[in-house]
C-alpha positions as CSV (number, residue, x, y, z in Angstrom):
1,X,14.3,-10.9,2.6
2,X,15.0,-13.8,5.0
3,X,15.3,-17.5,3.2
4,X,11.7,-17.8,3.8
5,X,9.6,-15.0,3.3
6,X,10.5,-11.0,2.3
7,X,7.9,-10.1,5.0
8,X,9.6,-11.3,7.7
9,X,12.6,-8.8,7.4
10,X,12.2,-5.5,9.1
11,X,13.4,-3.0,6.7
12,X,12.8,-0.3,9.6
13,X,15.7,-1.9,11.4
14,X,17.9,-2.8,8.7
15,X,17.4,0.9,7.8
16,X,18.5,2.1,11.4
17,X,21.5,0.0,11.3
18,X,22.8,1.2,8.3
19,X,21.4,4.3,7.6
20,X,24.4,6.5,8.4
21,X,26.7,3.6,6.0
22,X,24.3,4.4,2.9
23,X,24.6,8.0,3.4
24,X,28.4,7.9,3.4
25,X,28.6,5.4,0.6
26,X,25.9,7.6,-1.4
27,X,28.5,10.6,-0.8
28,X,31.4,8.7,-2.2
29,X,29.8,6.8,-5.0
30,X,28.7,10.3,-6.4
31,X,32.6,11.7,-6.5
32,X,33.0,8.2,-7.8
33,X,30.7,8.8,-10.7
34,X,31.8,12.2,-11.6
35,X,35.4,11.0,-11.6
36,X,34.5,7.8,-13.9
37,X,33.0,7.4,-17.0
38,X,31.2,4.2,-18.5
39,X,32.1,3.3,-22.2
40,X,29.0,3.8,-24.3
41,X,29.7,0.6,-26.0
42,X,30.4,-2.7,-24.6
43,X,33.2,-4.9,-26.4
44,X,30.5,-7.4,-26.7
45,X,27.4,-5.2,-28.2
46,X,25.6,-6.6,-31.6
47,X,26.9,-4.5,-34.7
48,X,24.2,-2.7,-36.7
49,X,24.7,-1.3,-39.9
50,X,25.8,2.2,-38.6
51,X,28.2,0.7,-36.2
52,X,26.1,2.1,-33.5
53,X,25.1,-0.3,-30.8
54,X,21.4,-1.0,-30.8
55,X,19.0,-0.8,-28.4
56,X,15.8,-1.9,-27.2
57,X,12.8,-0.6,-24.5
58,X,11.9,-1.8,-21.7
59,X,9.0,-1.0,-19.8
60,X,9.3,-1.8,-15.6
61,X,8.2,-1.1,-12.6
62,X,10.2,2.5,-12.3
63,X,9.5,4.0,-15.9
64,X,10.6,3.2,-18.9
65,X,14.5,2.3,-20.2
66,X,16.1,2.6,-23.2
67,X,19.1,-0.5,-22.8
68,X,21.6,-1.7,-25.2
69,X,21.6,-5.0,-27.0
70,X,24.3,-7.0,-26.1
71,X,25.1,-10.6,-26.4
72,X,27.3,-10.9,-23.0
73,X,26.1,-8.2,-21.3
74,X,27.5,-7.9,-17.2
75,X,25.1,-8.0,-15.2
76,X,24.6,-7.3,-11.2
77,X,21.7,-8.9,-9.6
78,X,20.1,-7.5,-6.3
79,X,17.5,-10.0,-5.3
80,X,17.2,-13.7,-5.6
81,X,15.0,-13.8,-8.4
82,X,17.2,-12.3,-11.1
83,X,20.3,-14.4,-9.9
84,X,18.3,-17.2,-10.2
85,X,17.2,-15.9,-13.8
86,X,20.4,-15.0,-15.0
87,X,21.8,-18.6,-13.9
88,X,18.9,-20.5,-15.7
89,X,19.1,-18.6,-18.9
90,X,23.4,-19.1,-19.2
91,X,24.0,-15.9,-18.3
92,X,26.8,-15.4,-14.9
93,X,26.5,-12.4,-13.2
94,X,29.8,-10.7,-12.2
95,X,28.0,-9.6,-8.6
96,X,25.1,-10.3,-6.4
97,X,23.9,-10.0,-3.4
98,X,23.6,-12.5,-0.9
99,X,20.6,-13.2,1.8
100,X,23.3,-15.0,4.4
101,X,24.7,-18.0,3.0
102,X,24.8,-18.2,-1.2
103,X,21.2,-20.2,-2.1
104,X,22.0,-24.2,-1.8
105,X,19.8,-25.1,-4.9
106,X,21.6,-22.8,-7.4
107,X,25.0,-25.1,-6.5
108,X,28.8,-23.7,-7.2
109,X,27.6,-21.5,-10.0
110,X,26.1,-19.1,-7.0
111,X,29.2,-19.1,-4.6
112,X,31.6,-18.1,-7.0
113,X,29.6,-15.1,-7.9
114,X,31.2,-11.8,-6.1
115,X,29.3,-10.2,-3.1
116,X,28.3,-6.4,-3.7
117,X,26.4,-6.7,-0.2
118,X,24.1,-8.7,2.2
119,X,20.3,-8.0,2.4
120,X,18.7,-5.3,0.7
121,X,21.9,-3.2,1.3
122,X,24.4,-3.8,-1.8
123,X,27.4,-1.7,-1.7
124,X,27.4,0.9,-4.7
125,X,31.8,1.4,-4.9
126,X,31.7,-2.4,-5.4
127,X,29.1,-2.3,-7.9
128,X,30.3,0.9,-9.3
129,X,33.7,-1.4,-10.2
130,X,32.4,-4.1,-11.5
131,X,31.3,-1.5,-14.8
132,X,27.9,-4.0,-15.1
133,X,25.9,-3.3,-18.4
134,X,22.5,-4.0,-16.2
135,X,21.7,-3.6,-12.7
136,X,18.7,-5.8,-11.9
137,X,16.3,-5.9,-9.1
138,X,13.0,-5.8,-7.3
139,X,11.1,-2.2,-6.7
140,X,9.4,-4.0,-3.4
141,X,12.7,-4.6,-2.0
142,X,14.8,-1.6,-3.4
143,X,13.0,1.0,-4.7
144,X,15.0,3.9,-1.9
145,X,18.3,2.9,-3.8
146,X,16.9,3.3,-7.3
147,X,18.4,6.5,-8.1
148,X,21.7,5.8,-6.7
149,X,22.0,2.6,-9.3
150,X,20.5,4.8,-11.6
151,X,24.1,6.6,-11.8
152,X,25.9,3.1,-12.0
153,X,24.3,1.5,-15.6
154,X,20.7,1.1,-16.5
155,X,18.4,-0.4,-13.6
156,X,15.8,-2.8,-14.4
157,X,12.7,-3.3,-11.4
158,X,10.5,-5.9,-11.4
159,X,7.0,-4.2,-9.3
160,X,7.1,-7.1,-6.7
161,X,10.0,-9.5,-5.6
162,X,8.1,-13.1,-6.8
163,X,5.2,-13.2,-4.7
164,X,1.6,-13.1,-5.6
165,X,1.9,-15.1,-9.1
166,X,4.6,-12.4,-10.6
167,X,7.8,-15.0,-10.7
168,X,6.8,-15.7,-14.2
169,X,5.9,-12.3,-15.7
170,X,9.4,-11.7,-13.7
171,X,11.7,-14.2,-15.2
172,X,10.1,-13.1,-19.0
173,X,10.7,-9.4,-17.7
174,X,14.3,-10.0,-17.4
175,X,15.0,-12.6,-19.8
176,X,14.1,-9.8,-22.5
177,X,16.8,-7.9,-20.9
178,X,19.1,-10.6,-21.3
179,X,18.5,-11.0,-24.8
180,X,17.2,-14.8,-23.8
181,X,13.1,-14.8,-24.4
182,X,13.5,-17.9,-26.3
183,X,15.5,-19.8,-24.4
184,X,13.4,-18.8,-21.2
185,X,9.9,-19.3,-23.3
186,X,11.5,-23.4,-23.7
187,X,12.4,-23.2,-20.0
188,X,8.8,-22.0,-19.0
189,X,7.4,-24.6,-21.3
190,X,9.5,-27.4,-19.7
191,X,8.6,-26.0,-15.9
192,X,4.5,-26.5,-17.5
193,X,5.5,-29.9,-18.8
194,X,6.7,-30.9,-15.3
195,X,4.2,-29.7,-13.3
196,X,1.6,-31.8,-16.2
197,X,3.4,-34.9,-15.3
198,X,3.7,-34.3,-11.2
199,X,-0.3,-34.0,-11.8
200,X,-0.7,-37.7,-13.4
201,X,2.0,-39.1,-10.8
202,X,-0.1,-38.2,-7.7
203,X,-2.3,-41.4,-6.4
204,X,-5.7,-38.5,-6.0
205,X,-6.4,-35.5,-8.0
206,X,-4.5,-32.6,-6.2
207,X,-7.9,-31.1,-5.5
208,X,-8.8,-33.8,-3.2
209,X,-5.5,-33.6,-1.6
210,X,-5.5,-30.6,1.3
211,X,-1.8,-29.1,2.2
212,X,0.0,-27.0,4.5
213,X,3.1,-24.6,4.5
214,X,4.5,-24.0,7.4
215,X,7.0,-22.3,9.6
216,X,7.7,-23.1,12.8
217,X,10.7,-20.8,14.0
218,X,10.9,-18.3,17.2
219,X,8.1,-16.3,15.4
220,X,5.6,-19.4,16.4
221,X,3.8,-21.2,13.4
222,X,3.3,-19.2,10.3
223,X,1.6,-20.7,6.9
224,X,2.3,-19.3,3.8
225,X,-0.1,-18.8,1.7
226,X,-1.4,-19.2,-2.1
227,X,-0.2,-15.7,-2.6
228,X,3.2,-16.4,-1.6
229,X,5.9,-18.0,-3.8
230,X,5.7,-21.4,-3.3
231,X,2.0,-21.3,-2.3
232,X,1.3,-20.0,-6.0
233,X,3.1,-23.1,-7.4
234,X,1.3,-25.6,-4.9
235,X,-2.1,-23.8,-6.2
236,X,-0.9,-24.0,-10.1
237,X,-0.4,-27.7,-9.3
238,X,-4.2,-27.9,-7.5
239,X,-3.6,-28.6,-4.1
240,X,-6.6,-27.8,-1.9
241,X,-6.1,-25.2,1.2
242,X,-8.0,-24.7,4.7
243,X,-9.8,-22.2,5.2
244,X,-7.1,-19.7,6.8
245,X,-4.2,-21.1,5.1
246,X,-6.5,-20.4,1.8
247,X,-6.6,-16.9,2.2
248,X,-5.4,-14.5,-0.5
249,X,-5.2,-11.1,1.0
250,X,-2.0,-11.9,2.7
251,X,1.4,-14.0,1.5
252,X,1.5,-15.6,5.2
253,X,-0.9,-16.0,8.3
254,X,0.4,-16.8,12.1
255,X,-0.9,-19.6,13.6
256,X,-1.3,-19.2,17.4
257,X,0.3,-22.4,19.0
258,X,-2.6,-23.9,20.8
259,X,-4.5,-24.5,17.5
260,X,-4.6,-27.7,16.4
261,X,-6.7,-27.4,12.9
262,X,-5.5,-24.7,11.1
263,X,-1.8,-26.2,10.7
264,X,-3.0,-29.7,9.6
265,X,-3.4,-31.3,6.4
266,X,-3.0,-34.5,4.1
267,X,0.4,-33.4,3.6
268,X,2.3,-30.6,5.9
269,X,5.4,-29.1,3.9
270,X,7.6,-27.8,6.5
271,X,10.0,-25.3,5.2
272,X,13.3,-25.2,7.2
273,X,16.7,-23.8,7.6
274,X,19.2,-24.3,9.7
275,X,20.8,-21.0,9.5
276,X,18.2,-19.3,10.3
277,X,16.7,-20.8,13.5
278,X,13.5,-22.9,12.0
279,X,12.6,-26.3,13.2
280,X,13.3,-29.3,11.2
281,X,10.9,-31.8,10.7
282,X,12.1,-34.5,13.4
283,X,11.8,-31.1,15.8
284,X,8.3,-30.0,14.6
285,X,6.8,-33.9,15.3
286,X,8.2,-33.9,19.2
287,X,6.4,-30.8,19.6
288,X,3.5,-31.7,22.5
289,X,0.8,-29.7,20.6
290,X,1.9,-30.4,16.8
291,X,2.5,-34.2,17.3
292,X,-0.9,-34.3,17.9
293,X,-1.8,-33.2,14.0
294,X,-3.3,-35.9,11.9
295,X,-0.6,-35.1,9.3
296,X,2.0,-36.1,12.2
297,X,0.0,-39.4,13.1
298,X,0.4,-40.4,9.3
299,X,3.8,-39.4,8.8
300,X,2.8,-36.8,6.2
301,X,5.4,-34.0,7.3
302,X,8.0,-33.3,4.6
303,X,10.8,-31.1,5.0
304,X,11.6,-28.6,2.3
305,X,14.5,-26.1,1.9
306,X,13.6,-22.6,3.0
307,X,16.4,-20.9,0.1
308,X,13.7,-22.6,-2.3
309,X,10.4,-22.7,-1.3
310,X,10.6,-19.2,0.6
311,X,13.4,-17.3,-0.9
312,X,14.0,-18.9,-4.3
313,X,11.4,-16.8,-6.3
314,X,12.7,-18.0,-9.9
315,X,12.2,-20.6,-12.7
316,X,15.1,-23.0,-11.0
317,X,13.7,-22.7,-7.4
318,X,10.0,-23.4,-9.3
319,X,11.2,-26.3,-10.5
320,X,13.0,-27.7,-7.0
321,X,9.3,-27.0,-5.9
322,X,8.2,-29.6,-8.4
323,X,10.9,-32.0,-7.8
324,X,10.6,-31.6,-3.7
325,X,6.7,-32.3,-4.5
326,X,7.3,-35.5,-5.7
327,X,9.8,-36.6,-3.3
328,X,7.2,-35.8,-0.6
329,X,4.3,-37.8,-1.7
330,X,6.9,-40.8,-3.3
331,X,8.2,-40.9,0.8
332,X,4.6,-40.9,2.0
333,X,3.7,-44.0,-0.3
């Protein structure tokens, strides 16, 4: 996954890159793991009666997995979404991966983290010493790897990566691996709360009010959708879509350069980067075809952070959403 959207990587050629590296490192991790042994209980595990630790099943996107309860368990996170879990429920993972630079929004707590790998290609030796109690992840973006982690400590796979209105059923997925459903059932009942008031604060009903999500980056323009992560939020809130930019069978559309309609809206939410080559909002409003939106003319084009609104994909990065929305429409008035 890029900081905007997971679509936008090409596995294919992330695979040929560093397909000879993952058979190597699959060769050693496997004298690793016949060398090395995992304690069946954690220090830290919740005592039971007969002094064994107890467990609980979860049900996920590969199967079905029988997991220790433990109140500090270590945990490794490959994707966004879990780190951004983990981090809102307390919990500090002792590795991650990383998507470039460490996600802005999730502040210090993120860059102190250590890096088992970049992209959707962690490094299983590093993992493999950090002894985690959890492995946590996305089948979308991992699945290949699976059985490798498999050999590590007990993998948990979310089906998709936080796309199509699954961030939620997500963040309760691996909070009940944490052992933190109650805190995160108060922290989805605050993100409800805020969206509730970000509804009375708007001047119109959000149904009246028509957005767009865009991307304007070497690809050309590309919209994101109501299936996408942000999109979802923006369509939980009520904002109203155009007809292309409304449509659910895909988590973006490409806008070809020349059209003038399809981009525009009351409010244009332009998600940028600098890292990765996207055009910021003073760039998108020189453009000779896009200056001439009626969003542009109004001054209704509001930069957003791509590590939130594209690659974010948790309760934190939901709630930035929230808080970004407001800023928008408090700059426009």
């Amino acid at each position: 996954m890029s900081p905007f959207l997971l679509a936008f990587i090409d596995f294919k050629m992330i695979e040929k890159k560093f397909g000879l590296s993952r058979f190597l490192g699959a060769i050693t991790l496997t004298l690793m793991v016949g060398c090395q042994s995992r304690s069946p209980v954690a220090s830290d595990a919740v005592s039971s009666p007969n002094s064994t630790t107890p467990t609980q099943t979860i049900t996920h996107a590969m199967g079905s997995s029988e997991i220790p309860v433990l109140r500090s368990p270590r945990v490794v996170t490959i994707d966004t979404g879990p780190l951004d879990t983990a981090l809102a429920l307390g919990v500090e993972p002792v590795g991650t991966i990383r998507y470039g630079k460490p996600p802005g929004y999730l502040g210090g707590a993120a860059e102190k983290i250590p890096v088992i790998g970049q992209y959707n290609e962690p490094n299983m030796e590093s993992i493999l010493r950090l002894n985690p109690d959890f492995i946590l992840g996305s089948k979308s973006i991992s699945a290949g790897i699976y059985p490798q982690l498999l050999k590590i400590a007990p993998t948990i796979f979310v089906e998709g990566a936080g796309f199509d209105w699954q961030w939620k059923d997500n963040f309760k997925l691996f909070a009940t691996v944490l052992g933190k459903s109650e805190k995160a059932d108060r922290l989805l009942a605050g993100y409800h709360t805020q969206l509730e008031a970000l509804k009375t604060f708007l001047n119109s009903a959000p149904q009246d009010i028509v957005i767009s999500v865009l991307v304007l980056g070497e690809n050309g323009v590309i919209a994101q959708t109501p299936r996408s992560f942000s999109g979802s939020i923006l369509k939980e809130i009520g904002f109203s879509r155009n007809e292309i930019q409304g449509n659910e069978d895909q988590f973006f559309v490409r806008i070809s350069r020349e059209d003038t309609k399809t981009p525009d809206g009351d409010m244009i939410f332009l998600i940028h980067s600098s890292t990765w080559d996207t055009a910021s909002a003073e760039e998108f409003v020189k453009d000779p075809v896009l200056s001439t939106l009626n969003a542009v003319q109004k001054g209704a084009v509001c930069e957003v952070p791509g590590d939130v609104w594209g690659s974010g994909r948790g309760i934190l990065a939901a709630k930035k959403i929230l808080d970004d929305v407001r800023s928008c429409f408090t700059k426009k008035t």
